[in-house]
C-alpha positions as CSV (number, residue, x, y, z in Angstrom):
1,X,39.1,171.2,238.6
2,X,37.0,171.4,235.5
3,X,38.2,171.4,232.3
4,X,37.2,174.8,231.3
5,X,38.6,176.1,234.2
6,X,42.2,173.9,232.8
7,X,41.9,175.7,229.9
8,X,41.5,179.6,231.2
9,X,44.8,178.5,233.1
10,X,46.7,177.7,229.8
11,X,45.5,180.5,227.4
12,X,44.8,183.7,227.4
13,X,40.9,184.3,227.1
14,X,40.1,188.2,227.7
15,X,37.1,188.9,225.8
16,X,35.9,185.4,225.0
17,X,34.6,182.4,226.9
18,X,34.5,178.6,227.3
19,X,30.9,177.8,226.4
20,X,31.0,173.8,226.6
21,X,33.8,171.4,226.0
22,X,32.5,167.6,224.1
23,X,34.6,164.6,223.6
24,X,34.3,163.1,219.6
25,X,36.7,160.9,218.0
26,X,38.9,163.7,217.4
27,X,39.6,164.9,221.3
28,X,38.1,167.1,223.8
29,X,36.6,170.3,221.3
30,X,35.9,173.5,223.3
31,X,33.8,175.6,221.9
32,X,34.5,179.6,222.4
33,X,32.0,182.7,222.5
34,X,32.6,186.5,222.9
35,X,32.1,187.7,226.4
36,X,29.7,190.9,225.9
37,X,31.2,192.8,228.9
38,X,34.2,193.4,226.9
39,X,34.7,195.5,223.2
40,X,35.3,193.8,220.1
41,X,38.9,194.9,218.5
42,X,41.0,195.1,215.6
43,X,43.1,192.0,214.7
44,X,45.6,194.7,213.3
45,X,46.3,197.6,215.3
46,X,44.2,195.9,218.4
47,X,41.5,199.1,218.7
48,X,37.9,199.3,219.5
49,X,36.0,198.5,216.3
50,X,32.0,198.2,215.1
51,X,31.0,194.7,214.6
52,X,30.4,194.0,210.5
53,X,29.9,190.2,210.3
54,X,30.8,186.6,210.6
55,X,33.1,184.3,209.1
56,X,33.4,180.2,208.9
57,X,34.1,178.2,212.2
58,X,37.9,177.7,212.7
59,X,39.1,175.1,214.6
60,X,42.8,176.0,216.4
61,X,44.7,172.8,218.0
62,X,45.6,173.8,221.9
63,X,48.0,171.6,224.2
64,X,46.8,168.2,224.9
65,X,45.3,167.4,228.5
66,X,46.2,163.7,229.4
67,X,47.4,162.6,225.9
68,X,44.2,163.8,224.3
69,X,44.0,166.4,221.5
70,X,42.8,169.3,222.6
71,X,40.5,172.0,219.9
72,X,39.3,175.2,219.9
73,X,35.9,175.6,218.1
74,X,35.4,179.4,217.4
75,X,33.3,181.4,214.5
76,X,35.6,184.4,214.0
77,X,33.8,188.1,213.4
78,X,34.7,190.5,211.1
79,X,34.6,194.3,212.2
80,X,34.8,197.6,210.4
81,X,37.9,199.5,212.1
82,X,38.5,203.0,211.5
83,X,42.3,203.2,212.0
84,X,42.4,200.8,209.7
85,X,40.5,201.9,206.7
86,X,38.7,198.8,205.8
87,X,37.1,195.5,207.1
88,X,39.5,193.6,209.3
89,X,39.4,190.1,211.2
90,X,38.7,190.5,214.9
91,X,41.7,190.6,217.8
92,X,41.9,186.5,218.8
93,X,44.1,186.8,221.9
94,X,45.5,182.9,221.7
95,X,46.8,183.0,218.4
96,X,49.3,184.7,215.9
97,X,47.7,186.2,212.6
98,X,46.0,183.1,210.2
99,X,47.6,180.1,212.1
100,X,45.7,177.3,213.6
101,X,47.6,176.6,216.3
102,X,47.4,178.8,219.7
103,X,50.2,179.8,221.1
104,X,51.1,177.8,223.7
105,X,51.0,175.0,222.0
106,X,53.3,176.6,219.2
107,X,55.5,177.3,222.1
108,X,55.3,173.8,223.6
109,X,56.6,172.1,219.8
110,X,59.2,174.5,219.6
111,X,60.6,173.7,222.9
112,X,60.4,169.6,222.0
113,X,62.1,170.7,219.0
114,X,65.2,172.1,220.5
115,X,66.2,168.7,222.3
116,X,64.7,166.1,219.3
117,X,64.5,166.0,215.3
118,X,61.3,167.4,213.7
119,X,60.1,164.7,212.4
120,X,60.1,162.8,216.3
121,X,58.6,165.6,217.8
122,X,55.6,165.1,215.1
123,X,55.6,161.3,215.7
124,X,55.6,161.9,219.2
125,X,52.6,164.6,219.6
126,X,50.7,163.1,216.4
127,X,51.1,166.1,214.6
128,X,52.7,166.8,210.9
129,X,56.5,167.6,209.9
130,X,55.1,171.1,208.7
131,X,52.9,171.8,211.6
132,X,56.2,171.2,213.9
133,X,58.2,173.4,211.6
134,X,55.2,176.7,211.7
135,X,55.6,176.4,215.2
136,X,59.0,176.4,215.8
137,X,59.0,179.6,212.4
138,X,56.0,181.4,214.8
139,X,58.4,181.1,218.2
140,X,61.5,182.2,216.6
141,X,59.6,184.9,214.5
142,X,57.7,185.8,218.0
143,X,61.0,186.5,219.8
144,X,62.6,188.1,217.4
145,X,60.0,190.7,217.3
146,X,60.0,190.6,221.2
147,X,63.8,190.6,222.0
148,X,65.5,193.0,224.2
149,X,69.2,193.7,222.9
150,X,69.9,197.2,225.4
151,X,72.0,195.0,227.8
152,X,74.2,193.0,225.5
153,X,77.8,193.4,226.8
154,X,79.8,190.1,225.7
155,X,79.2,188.1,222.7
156,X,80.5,185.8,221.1
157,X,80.6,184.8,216.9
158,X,81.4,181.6,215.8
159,X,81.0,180.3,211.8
160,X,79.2,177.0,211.7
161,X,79.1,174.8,209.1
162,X,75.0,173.7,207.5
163,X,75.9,171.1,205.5
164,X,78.3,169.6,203.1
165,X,80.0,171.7,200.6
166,X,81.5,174.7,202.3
167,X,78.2,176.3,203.6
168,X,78.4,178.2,206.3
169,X,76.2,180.1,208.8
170,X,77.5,183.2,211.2
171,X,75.8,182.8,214.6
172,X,75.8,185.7,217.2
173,X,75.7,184.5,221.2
174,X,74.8,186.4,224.1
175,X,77.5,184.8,226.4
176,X,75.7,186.4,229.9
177,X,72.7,184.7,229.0
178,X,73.6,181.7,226.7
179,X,71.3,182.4,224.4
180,X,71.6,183.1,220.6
181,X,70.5,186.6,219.5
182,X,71.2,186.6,215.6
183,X,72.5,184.2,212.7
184,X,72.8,185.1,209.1
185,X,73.8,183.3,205.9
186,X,77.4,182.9,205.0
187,X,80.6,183.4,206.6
188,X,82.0,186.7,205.1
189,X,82.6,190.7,205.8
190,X,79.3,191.7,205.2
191,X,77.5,189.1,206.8
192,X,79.4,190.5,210.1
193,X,78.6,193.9,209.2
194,X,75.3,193.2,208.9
195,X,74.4,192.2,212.6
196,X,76.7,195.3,213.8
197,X,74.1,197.2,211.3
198,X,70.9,195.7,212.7
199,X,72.6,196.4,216.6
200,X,72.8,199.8,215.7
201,X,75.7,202.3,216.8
202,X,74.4,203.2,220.2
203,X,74.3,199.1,221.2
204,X,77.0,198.4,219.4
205,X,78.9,200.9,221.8
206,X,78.2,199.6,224.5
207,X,79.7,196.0,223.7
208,X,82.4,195.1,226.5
209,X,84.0,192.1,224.8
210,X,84.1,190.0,221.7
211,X,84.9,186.7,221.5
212,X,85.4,185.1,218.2
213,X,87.9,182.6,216.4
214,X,91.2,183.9,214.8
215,X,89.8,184.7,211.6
216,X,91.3,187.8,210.3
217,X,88.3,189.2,208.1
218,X,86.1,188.7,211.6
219,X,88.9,190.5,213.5
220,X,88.9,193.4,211.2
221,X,85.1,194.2,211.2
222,X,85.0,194.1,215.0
223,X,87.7,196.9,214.9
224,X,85.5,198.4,212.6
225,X,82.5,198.7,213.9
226,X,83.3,198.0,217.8
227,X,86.5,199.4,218.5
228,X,86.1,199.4,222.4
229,X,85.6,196.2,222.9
230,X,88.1,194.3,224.3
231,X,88.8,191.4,222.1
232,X,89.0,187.7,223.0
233,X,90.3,184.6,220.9
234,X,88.0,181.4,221.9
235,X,90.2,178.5,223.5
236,X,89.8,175.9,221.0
237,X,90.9,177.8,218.1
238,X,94.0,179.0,220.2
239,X,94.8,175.2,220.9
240,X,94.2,174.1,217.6
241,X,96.9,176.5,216.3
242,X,99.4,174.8,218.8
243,X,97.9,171.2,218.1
244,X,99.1,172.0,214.3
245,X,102.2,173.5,215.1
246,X,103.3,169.7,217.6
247,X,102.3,167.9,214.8
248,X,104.3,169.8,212.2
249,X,107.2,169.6,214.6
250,X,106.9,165.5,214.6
251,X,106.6,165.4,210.9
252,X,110.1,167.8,210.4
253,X,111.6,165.8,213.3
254,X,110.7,162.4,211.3
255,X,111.7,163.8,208.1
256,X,115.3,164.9,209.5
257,X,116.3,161.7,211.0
258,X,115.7,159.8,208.5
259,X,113.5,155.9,207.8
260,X,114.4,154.4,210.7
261,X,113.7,157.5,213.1
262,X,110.3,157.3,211.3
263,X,109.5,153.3,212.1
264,X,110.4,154.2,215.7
265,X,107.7,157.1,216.1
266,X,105.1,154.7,213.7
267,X,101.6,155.2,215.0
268,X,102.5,157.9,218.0
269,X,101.0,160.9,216.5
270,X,97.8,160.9,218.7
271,X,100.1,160.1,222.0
272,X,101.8,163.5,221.7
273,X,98.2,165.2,220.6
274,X,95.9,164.2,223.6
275,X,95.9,165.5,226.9
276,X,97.9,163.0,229.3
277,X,95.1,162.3,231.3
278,X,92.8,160.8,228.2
279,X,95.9,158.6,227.2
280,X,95.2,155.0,227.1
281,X,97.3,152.3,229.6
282,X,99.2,151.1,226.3
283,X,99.9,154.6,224.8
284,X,100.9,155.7,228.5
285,X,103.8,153.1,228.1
286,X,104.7,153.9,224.8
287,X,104.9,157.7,225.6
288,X,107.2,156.8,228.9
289,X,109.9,155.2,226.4
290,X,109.5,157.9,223.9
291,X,110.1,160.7,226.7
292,X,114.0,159.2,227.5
293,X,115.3,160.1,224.2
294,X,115.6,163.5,224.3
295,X,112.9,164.5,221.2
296,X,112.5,167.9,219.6
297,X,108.7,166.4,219.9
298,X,109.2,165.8,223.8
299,X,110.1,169.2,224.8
300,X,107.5,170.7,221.9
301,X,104.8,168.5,224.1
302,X,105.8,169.3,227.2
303,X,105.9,173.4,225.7
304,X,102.5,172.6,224.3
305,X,100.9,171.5,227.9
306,X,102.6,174.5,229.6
307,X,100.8,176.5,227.4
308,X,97.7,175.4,229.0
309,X,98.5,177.0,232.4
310,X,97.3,180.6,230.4
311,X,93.6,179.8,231.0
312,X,94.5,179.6,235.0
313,X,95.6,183.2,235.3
314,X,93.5,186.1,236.2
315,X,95.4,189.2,235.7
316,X,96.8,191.0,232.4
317,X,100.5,191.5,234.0
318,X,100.8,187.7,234.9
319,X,99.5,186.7,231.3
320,X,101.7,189.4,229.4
321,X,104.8,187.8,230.8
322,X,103.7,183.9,230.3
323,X,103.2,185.2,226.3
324,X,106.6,186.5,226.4
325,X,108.1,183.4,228.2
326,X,106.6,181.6,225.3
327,X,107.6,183.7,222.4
328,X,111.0,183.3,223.6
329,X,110.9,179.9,223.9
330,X,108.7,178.3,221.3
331,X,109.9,179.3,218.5
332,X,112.7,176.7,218.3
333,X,110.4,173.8,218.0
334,X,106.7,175.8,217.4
335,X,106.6,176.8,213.6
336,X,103.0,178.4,214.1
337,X,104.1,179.5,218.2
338,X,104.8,183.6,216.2
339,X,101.5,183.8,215.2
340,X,99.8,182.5,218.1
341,X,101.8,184.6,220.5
342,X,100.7,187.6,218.6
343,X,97.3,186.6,218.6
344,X,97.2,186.4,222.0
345,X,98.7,189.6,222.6
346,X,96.4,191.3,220.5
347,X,93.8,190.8,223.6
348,X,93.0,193.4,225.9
349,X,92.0,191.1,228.4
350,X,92.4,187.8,229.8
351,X,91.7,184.5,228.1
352,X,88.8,182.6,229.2
């Protein structure tokens, strides 16, 4: 296969053609030329328009063929378009407005981006830091533009944190398709109320279920603007709440019995907080001799991995009745078990 013919499989080329492709020091160069059978049109609105002039070769960077850069040597015209009102640049099919990379290959950086830094990605393809960063602006930008929101059902909304110093992001997930459809700036009210606003009423009504941490604020504005939706606390920040609550039982238990209860349980706060199966040899003996002297932190363990057998039912009725075997039972050792238990009833559906 020639290397033209490479190239008209990679990039879209309606209306122009490969007229000869060189080798210099820089890569392969292909130079491009208007195929005549076809009208010139509008770079803005995409119309027939009348031919005006010419303007500088342009050279755009395309995906490289066997590890060699690959460039796109074209002498852009200007027409006269009368939708427009004025002089315009003319329709270029393989690339986005004034940038100098085609398409594809903006596509191909930004999908080397998502599994390495930036600055590897550059390294790697011989490229700048900035060039890697247009691309991956153009892709996001492109999709954005592109997206189709009309079938959204179940999301999710999680705060993340940028960087150091309480900053925060608010990211919006598709969870049918895994993918992220929105993030704003901040973690607050109207930040939330924003991406219900860009949604729209008429999407937003159609939203099935919500899943999002136990923030109250985030809770509230999903009443607000999705009241349908059936709402659903994520399971780490359920456990988390319980992981607090085991921990605050050791420290009252330790606290009550007194210095030499606390050189006893020295160094077993992790045993009681992981999962018995990630528990080391040496802490899996340790936890055998703590477990025959009848603890308030032994049954609150035990309580806490009960808890975990929520996530295995399926039905409302069989879920309903586990939260109100716990709310009668927790609360003797859980300090926190009240407001989990009313978290969780707060659901309309089942936990997953």
């Amino acid at each position: 296969m020639l290397v033209e013919q490479i190239i008209k499989q990679t990039v879209d080329l309606q209306g122009f053609r490969v007229h000869t492709v060189t080798k210099d020091p820089g890569g392969l160069v292909a130079e491009l030329r208007p195929d005549t059978r076809h009208r010139i049109r509008c770079g803005t609105c995409g119309r027939p328009a009348v031919y005006r002039d010419m303007r500088d070769v342009r050279f755009f960077r395309h995906l490289p063929l066997w590890n060699i850069p690959v460039w796109f040597r074209y002498q852009p015209r200007r027409v006269h378009c009368s939708r427009c009102g004025g002089v315009r640049t003319e329709q270029l099919p393989w690339v986005t407005g004034k940038q100098r990379l085609t398409r594809a290959y903006s596509c191909f950086l930004a999908k080397w981006a998502e599994m390495l830094p930036w600055h590897s990605v550059a390294r790697l393809f011989g490229c700048a830091w900035g060039t890697v960063a247009t691309a991956v602006k153009s892709m996001v930008k492109y999709s954005m533009e592109h997206r189709d929101l009309s079938g959204i059902t179940h999301i999710g909304i999680d705060g993340i944190s940028r960087k150091k110093g309480q900053v925060y992001l608010t990211n919006v997930y598709d969870l049918r398709s895994k993918t992220l459809i929105w993030s704003g700036v901040e973690r607050t009210r109207d930040t939330l109320r924003s991406f219900f606003n860009s949604l729209g009423p008429e999407r937003a009504g159609k939203l099935q279920g919500i899943c999002c941490d136990m923030w109250q604020p985030c809770v509230e504005v999903i009443r607000e603007c999705a009241p349908q939706a059936s709402l659903v606390f994520d399971k780490f920040h359920i456990v988390r709440h319980l992981m607090a609550a085991l921990d605050q039982v050791r420290r009252d238990e330790i606290r009550e019995k007194g210095k030499e209860h606390k050189n006893l349980m020295k160094d077993s706060r992790y045993i009681w907080l992981k999962t018995p199966w990630n528990l080391t040899p040496k802490q899996r003996v340790r936890l055998s001799s703590l477990e025959h002297m009848n603890l308030k932190i032994n049954r609150a363990c035990l309580l806490k991995e009960r808890f975990r057998d929520l996530w295995s039912y399926k039905t409302k009725l069989f879920m309903a009745a586990f939260t109100s075997m716990l709310e009668a039972s927790m609360p003797r050792y859980f300090p926190l078990s009240r407001l989990a238990c009313s978290k969780i009833r707060s659901t309309k559906t089942n936990i997953s």
